[in-house]
C-alpha positions in Angstrom: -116.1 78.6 -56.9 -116.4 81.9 -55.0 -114.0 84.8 -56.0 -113.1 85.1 -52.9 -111.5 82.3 -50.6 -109.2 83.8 -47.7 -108.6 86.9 -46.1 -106.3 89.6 -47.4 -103.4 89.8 -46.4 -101.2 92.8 -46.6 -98.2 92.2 -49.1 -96.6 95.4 -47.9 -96.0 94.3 -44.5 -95.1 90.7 -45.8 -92.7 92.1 -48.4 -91.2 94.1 -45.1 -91.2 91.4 -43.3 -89.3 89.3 -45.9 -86.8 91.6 -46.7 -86.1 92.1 -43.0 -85.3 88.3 -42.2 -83.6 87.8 -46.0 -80.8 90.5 -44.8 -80.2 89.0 -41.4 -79.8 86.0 -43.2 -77.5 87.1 -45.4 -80.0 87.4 -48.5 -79.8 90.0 -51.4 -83.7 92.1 -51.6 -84.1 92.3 -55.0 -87.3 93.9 -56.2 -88.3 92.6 -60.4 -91.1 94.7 -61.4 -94.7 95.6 -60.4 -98.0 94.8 -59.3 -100.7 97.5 -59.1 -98.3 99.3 -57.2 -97.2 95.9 -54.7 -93.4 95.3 -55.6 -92.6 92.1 -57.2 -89.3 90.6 -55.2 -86.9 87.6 -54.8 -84.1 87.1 -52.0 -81.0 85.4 -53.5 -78.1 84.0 -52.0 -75.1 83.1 -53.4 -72.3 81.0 -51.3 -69.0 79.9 -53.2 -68.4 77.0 -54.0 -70.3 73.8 -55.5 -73.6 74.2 -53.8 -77.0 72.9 -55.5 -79.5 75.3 -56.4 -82.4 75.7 -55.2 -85.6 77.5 -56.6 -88.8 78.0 -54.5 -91.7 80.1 -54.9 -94.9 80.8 -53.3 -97.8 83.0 -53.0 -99.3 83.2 -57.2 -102.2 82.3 -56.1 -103.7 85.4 -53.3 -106.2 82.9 -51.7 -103.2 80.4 -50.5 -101.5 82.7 -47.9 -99.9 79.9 -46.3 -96.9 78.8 -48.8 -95.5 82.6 -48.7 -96.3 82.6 -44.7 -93.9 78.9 -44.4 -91.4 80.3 -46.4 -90.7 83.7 -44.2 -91.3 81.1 -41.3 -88.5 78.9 -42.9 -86.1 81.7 -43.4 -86.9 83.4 -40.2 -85.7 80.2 -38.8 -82.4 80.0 -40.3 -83.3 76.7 -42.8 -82.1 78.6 -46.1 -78.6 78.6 -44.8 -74.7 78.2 -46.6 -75.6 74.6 -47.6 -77.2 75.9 -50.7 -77.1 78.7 -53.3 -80.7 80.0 -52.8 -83.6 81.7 -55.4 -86.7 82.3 -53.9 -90.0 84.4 -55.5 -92.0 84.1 -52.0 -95.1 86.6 -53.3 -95.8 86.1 -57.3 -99.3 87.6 -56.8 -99.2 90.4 -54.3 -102.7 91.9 -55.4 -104.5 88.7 -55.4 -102.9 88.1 -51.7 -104.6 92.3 -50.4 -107.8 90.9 -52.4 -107.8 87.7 -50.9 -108.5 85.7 -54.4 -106.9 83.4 -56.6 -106.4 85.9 -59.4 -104.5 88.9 -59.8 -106.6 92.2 -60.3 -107.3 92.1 -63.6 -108.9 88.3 -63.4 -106.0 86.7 -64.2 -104.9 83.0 -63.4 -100.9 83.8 -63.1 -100.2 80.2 -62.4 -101.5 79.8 -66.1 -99.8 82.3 -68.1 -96.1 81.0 -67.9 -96.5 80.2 -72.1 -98.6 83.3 -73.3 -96.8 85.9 -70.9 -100.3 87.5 -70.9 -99.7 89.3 -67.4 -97.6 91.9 -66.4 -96.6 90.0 -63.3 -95.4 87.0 -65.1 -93.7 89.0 -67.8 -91.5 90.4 -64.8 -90.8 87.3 -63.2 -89.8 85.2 -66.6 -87.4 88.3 -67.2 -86.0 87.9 -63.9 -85.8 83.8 -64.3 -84.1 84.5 -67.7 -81.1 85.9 -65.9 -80.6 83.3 -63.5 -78.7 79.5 -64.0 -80.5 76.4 -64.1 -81.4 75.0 -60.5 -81.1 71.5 -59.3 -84.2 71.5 -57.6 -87.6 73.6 -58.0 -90.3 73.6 -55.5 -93.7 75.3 -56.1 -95.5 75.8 -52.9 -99.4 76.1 -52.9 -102.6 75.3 -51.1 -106.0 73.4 -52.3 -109.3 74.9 -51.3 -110.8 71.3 -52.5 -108.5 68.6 -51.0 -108.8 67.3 -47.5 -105.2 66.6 -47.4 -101.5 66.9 -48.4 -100.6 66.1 -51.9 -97.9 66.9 -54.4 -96.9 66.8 -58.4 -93.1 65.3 -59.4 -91.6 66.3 -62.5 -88.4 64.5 -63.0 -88.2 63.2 -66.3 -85.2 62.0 -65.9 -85.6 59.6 -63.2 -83.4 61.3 -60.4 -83.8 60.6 -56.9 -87.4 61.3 -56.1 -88.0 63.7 -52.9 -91.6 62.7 -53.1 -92.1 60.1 -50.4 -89.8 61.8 -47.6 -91.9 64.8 -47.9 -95.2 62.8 -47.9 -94.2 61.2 -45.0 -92.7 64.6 -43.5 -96.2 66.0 -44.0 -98.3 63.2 -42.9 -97.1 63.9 -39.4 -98.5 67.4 -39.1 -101.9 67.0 -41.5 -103.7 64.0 -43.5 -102.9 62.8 -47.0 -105.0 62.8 -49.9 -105.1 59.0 -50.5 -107.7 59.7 -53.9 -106.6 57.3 -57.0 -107.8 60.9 -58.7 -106.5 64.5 -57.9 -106.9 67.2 -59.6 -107.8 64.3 -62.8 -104.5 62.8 -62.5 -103.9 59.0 -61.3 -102.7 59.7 -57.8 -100.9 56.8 -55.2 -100.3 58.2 -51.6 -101.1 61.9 -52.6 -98.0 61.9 -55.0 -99.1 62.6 -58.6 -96.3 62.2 -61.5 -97.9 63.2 -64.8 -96.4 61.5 -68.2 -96.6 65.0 -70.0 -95.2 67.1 -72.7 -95.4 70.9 -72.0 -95.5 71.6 -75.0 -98.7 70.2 -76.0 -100.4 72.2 -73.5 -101.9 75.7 -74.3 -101.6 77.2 -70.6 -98.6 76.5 -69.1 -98.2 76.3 -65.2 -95.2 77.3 -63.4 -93.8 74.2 -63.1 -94.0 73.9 -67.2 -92.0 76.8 -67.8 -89.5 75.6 -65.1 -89.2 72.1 -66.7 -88.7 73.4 -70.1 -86.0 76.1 -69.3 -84.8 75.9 -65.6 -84.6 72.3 -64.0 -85.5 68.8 -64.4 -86.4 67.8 -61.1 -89.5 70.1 -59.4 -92.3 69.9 -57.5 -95.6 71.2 -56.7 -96.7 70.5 -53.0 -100.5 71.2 -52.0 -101.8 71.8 -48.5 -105.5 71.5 -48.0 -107.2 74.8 -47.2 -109.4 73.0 -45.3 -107.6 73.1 -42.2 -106.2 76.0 -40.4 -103.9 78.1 -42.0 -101.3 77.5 -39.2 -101.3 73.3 -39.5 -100.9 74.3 -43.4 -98.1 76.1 -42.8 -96.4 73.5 -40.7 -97.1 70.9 -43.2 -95.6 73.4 -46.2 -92.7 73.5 -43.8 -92.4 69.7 -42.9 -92.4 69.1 -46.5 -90.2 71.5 -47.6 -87.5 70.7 -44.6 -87.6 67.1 -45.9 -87.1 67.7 -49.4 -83.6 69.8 -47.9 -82.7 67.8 -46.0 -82.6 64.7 -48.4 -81.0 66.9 -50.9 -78.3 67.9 -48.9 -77.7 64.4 -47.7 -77.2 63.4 -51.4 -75.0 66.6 -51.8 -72.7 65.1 -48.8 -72.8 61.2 -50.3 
């Protein structure tokens, strides 16, 4: 695969931009550590009384600009409102996004390193995640430079209510589904792929690993394809993403 897959972007201007709608919307800026001289930031917002948490992140990889671009669309647009107690990490990989590449600067695969701690930019966030409570729901936003459509990982070993299927459906309105039995090598059905897994019989731990083991038992992975333009990916991060709020909110109310 070629190093480089997208245009760069400039995280500056993104982080600007970010920190801009976060304090309209009522969001604490709060910048975690460094990257090659790109801050490292999350937006928080905390609204008393019982709320459910709600975790997202976006942008480790710096050749998927559209999961960071549907989250400043999202809170541009008001959806991270009082309904929820809020934790979002919208650019893990600010030197891979001005680089335009999957990795960081140094080579690294961050979305790998959530075990070993290898990188300096994962070092930062895990300190930062240490200091926060669990969350009731997680949501990892990325793109696929292979896949011709939408498609998602579940982890919920537990058995909760699954937000799978209402943002499959959600999505399939804006952009196609992977229907492949096989993504990624997993058994797929409808573009929704829930491994039977124990994190810790794997050597290189993903996000969503570290998150299972220490943060929340109910997260998600969600996957628009690359292969369309980056503003139908956006819309189908942010169809997906409104659909997994709105059904948790719904189950809040109930």
């Amino acid at each position: 695969m070629p190093a480089v897959k997208a245009a760069p972007f400039d995280p500056l201007a993104l982080a600007a931009r970010f920190e801009g709608a976060g304090a309209r919307a009522g969001f604490r800026f709060e910048p975690f550590g460094d990257s090659g001289g790109f801050p490292l930031t999350a937006l928080t917002r905390h609204t008393p009384g019982p709320r459910p948490r709600i975790y997202l992140s976006a942008g480790i990889h710096g050749d998927e600009p559209a999961p960071p671009l549907a989250l400043l669309s999202l809170l541009e647009s008001g959806e991270f409102d009082a309904r929820a107690v809020w934790f979002i990490c919208p650019m893990l990989n600010p030197q891979g996004l001005a680089r335009g590449t999957r990795e960081n600067a140094s080579g690294a695969d961050l979305n790998r390193d959530f075990r070993h701690l290898a990188s300096p930019e994962i070092r930062a966030h895990v300190r930062w995640l240490e200091r926060q409570p669990n969350f009731d729901l997680a949501v990892c936003v990325h793109e696929d430079w292979e896949s011709a459509g939408f498609y998602l990982y579940e982890l919920n070993p537990d058995g909760r209510p699954s937000l799978a299927e209402p943002m499959i459906t959600a999505a399939s309105k804006v952009c196609p589904i992977d229907q492949s039995p096989l993504i990624e090598g997993r058994e797929a059905k409808g573009g929704i792929i829930r491994p039977l897994l124990d994190p810790l019989g794997r050597e290189k731990w993903p996000e969503s690993f570290y998150l299972q083991v220490n943060h929340t038992r109910l997260s998600y992975t969600i996957e628009a394809p690359s292969s369309l333009v980056l503003d139908t990916r956006v819309a189908a991060l942010r169809a997906a993403l409104g659909a997994a709020l709105a059904s948790t909110f719904d189950r809040t109310r109930a």
